[in-house]
C-alpha positions as CSV (number, residue, x, y, z in Angstrom):
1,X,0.0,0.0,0.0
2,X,1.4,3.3,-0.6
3,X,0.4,6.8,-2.7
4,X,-2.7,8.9,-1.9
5,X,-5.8,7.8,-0.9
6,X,-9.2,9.3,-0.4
7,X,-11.8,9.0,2.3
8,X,-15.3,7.8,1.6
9,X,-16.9,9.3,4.4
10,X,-15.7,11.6,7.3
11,X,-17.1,13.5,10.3
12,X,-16.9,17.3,9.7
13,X,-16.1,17.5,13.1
14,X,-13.1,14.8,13.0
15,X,-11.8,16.6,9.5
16,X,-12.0,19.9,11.6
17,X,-9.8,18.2,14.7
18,X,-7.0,17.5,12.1
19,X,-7.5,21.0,10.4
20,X,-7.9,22.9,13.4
21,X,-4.6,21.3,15.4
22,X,-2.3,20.2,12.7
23,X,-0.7,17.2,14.8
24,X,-2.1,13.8,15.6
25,X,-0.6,10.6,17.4
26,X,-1.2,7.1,17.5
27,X,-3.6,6.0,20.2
28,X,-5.2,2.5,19.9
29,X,-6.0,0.2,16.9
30,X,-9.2,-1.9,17.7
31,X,-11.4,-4.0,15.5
32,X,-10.8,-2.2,11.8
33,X,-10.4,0.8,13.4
34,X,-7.0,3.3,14.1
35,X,-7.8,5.9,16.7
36,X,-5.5,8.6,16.7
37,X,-5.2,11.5,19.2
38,X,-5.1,14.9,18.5
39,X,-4.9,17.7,20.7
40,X,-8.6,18.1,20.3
41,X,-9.6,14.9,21.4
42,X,-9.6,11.2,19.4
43,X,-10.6,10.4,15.8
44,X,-11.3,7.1,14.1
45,X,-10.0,5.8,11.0
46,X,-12.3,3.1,10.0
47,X,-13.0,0.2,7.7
48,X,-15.0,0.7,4.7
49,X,-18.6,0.3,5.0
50,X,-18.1,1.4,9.1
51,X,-21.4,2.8,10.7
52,X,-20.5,6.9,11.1
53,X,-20.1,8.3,14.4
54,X,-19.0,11.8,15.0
55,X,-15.0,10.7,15.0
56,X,-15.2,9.2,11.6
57,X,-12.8,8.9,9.0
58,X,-14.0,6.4,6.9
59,X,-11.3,4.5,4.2
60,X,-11.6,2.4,1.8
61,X,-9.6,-0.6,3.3
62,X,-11.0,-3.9,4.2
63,X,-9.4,-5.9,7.0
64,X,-6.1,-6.0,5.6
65,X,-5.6,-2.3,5.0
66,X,-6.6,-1.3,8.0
67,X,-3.9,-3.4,9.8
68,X,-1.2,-2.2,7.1
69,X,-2.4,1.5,8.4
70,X,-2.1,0.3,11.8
71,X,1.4,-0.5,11.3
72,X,2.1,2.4,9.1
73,X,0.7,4.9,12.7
74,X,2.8,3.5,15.0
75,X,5.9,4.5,13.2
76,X,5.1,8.0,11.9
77,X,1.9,10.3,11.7
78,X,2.4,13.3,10.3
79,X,-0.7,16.2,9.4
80,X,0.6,17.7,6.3
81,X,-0.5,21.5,5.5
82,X,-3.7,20.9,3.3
83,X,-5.3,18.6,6.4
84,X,-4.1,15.3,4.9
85,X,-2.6,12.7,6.9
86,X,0.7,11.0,6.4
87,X,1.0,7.4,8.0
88,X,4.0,5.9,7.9
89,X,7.4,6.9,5.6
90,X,7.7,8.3,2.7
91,X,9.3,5.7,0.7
92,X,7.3,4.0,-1.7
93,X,5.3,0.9,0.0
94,X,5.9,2.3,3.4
95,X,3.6,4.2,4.0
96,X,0.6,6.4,2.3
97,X,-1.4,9.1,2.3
98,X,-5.1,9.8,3.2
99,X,-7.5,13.1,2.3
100,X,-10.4,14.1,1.2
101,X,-11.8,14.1,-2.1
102,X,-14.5,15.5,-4.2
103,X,-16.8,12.4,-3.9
104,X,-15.8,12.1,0.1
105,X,-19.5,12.7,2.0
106,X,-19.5,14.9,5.0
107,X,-21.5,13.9,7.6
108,X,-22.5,16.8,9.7
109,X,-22.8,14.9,13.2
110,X,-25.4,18.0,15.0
111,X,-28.3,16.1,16.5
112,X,-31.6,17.5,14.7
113,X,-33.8,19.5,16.2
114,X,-37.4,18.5,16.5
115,X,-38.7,19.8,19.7
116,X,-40.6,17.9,22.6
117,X,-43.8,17.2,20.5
118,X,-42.1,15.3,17.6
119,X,-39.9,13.8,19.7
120,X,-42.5,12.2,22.4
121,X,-44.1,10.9,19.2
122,X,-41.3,8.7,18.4
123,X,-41.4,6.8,21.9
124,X,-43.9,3.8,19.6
125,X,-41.2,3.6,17.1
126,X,-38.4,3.5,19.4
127,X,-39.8,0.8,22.0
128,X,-41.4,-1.5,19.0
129,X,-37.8,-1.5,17.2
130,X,-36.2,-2.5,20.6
131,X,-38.9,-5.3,21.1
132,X,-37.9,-6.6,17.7
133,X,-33.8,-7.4,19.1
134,X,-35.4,-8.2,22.4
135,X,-31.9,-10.0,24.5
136,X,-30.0,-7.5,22.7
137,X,-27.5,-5.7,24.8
138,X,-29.7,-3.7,26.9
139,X,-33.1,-3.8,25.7
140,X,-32.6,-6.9,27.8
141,X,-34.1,-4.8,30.5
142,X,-37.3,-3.9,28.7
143,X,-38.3,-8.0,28.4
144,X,-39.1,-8.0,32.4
145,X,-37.2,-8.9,35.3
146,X,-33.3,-8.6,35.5
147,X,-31.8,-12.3,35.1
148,X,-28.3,-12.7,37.6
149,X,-26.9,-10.7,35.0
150,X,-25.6,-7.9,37.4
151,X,-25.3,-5.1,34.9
152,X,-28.1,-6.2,33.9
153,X,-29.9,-5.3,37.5
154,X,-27.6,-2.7,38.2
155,X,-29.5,-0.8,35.2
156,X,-32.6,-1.6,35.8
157,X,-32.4,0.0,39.2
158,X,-31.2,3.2,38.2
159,X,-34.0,3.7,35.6
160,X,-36.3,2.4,38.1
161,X,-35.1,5.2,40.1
162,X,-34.6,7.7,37.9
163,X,-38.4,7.6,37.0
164,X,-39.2,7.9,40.7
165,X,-37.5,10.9,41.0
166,X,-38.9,12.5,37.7
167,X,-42.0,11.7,39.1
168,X,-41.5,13.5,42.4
169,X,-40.1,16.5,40.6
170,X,-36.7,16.0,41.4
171,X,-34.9,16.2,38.1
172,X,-31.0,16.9,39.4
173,X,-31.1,13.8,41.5
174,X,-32.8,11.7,38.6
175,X,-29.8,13.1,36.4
176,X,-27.6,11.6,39.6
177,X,-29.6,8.2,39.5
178,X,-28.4,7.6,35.7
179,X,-25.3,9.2,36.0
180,X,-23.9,6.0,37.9
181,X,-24.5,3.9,35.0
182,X,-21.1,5.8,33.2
183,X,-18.3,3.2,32.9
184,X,-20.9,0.2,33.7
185,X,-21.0,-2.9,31.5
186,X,-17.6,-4.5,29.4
187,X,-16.8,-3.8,25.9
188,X,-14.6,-0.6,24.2
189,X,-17.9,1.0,25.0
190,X,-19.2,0.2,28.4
191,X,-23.4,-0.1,27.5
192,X,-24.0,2.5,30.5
193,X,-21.9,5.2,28.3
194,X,-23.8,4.1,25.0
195,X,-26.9,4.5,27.2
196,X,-26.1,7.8,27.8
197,X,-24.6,8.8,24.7
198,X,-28.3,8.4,23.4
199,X,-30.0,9.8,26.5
200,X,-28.6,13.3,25.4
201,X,-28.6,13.0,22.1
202,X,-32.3,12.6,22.5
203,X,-32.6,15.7,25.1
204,X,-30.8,18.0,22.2
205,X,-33.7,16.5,19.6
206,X,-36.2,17.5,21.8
207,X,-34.8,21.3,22.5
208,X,-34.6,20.4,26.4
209,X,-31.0,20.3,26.7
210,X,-31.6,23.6,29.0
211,X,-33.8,21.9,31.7
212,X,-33.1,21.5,35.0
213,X,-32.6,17.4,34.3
214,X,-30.8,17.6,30.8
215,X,-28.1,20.4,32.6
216,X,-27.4,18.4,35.5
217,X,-27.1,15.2,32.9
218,X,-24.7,17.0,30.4
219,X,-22.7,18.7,33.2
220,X,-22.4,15.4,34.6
221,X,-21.0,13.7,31.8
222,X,-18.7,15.8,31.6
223,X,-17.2,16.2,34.6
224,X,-17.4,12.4,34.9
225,X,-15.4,11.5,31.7
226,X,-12.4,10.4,33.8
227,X,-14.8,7.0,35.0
228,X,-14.6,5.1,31.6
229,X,-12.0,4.7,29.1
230,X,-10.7,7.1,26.9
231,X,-12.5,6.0,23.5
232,X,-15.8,5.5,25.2
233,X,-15.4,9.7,26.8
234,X,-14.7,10.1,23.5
235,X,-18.2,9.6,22.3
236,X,-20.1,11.0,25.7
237,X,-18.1,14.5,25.9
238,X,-19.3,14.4,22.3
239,X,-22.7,13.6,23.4
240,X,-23.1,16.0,25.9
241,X,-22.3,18.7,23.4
242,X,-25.2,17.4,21.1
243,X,-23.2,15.3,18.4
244,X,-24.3,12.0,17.4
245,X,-24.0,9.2,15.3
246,X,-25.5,8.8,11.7
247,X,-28.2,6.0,13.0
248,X,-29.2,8.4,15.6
249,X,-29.5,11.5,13.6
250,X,-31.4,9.6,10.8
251,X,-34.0,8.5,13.8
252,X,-34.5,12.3,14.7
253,X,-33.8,13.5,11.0
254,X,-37.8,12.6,9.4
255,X,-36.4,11.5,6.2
256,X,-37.7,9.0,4.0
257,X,-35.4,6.9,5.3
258,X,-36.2,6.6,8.7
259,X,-38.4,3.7,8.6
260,X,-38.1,1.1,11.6
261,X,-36.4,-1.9,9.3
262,X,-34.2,0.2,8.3
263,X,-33.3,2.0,11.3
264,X,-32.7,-0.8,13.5
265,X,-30.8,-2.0,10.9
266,X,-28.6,0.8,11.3
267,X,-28.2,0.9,15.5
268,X,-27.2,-3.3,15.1
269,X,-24.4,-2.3,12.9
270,X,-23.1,-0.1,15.7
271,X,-20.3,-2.4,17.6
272,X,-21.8,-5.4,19.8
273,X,-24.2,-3.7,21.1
274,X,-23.5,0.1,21.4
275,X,-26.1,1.0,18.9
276,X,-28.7,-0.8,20.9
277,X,-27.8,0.4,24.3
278,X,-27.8,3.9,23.0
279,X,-30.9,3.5,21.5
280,X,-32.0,2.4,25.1
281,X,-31.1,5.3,26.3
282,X,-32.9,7.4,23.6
283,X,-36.5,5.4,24.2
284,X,-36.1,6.0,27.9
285,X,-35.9,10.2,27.2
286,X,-38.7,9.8,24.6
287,X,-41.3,8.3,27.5
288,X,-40.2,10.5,30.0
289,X,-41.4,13.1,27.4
290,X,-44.5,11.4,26.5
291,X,-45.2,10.9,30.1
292,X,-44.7,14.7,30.8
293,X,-42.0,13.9,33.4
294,X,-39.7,16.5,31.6
């Protein structure tokens, strides 16, 4: 592999990180995918066909080219003046180049805005998609009981509680109640982070980010990013600032395209089950709307 190469897809907001800061290091390669760190936080070079998130670069590799980019990052990255990215040497067959084209898509990451009304009339859609993966990751939790698993229960009670302290107006400590769930669960992405990656992407749809629960949520996160792993804060502090992935922006978008088959399609191709726990935490928002407890 060597030359230049161009991206299929990207994240305007990863393109911007490499734009914006000119320097980038090797941080982690993982499944088809090359995270690199730049002093704006991570992004993610990814296998061709990968689901977009908001740190997308997407290539046009397969398996093999990824780990050949893999090994080209760990001995030189380099963010030449145009916003390209050198990996590897400069010798021919050691290393390559990768930019943007004309025929690269930008994907604009911003969650849509649809305010409280459309959005509380998406809690059918949301609740009969997760009933069709039911035992999937956590929509688990909406089949009945906890099993022994104890993630699992540990979720459970915290939306349990959560709801009981929505209901007795006490939205700071129901932001508290689902707070604990960050770093809970295995994976890259622990499902209590993809939980609440959705949880405030779906407060931004709905225009509530400002209330007294969605403030204490997203301030929260924040401030809590230290608790999971650095990939997984990755994607919350990009959350809590209202960026999302293309699944969940097609949910909230209203195109065409937004049909349930094809939308659940869309959150199962998003790791394990990341795209399922985080549209957990999205349905959970979208009946507290419905149920005026925000």
């Amino acid at each position: 592999m060597s030359g230049t190469v161009k991206f299929t897809a990207v994240s305007d907001l990863a393109v911007s990180r490499l734009t914006r800061t000119g320097t980038a290091v090797f941080h982690s390669a993982y499944r088809n995918t090359l995270n690199l760190m730049t002093p704006a936080g991570l992004i993610a070079l990814q296998r061709a066909g990968s689901p977009l998130s908001p740190l997308s670069l997407i290539t046009p590799f397969g398996t093999d080219g990824m780990e050949a980019l893999a090994s080209f990052a760990r001995k030189r990255i380099a963010v030449l003046p145009d916003g390209s990215l050198r990996l590897g040497g400069e010798a021919s067959g050691d290393g390559c180049i990768l930019r943007c084209g004309p025929q690269t898509a930008v994907f604009d990451p911003r969650v849509p805005s649809i305010g409280r009304f459309a959005a509380a009339a998406l809690a059918g859609t949301t609740r009969s998609m997760l009933a069709s993966v039911e035992g999937r990751g956590l929509a688990a939790v909406y089949s009945g009981p906890p099993s022994g698993d104890p993630v699992m229960a540990a979720v459970s009670g915290r939306l349990h509680n959560a709801r009981s302290l929505l209901t007795q107006k006490k939205p700071e400590e129901a932001a508290a109640a689902l707070l604990g769930l960050i770093g809970l669960g295995g994976g890259l992405t622990p499902s209590g982070d993809d939980f609440l990656c959705g949880a405030a992407a779906c407060l931004y749809a709905a225009d509530l980010a400002g209330t007294d629960f969605a403030r204490a949520l997203l301030a929260g996160i924040r401030s809590s990013l230290s608790g999971t792993n650095d990939i997984s804060a990755a994607f919350l502090a990009a959350a809590a600032d209202g960026l999302a992935s293309d699944a969940v922006c097609t949910l909230f978008s209203g195109t065409k395209k937004a049909d349930p088959s094809g939308l659940i399609r869309m959150f199962l191709e998003i790791g394990h089950s990341s795209g399922i726990d985080s549209l957990c935490g999205i349905d959970t928002v979208l009946h507290y709307i419905k149920d005026n407890l925000l």
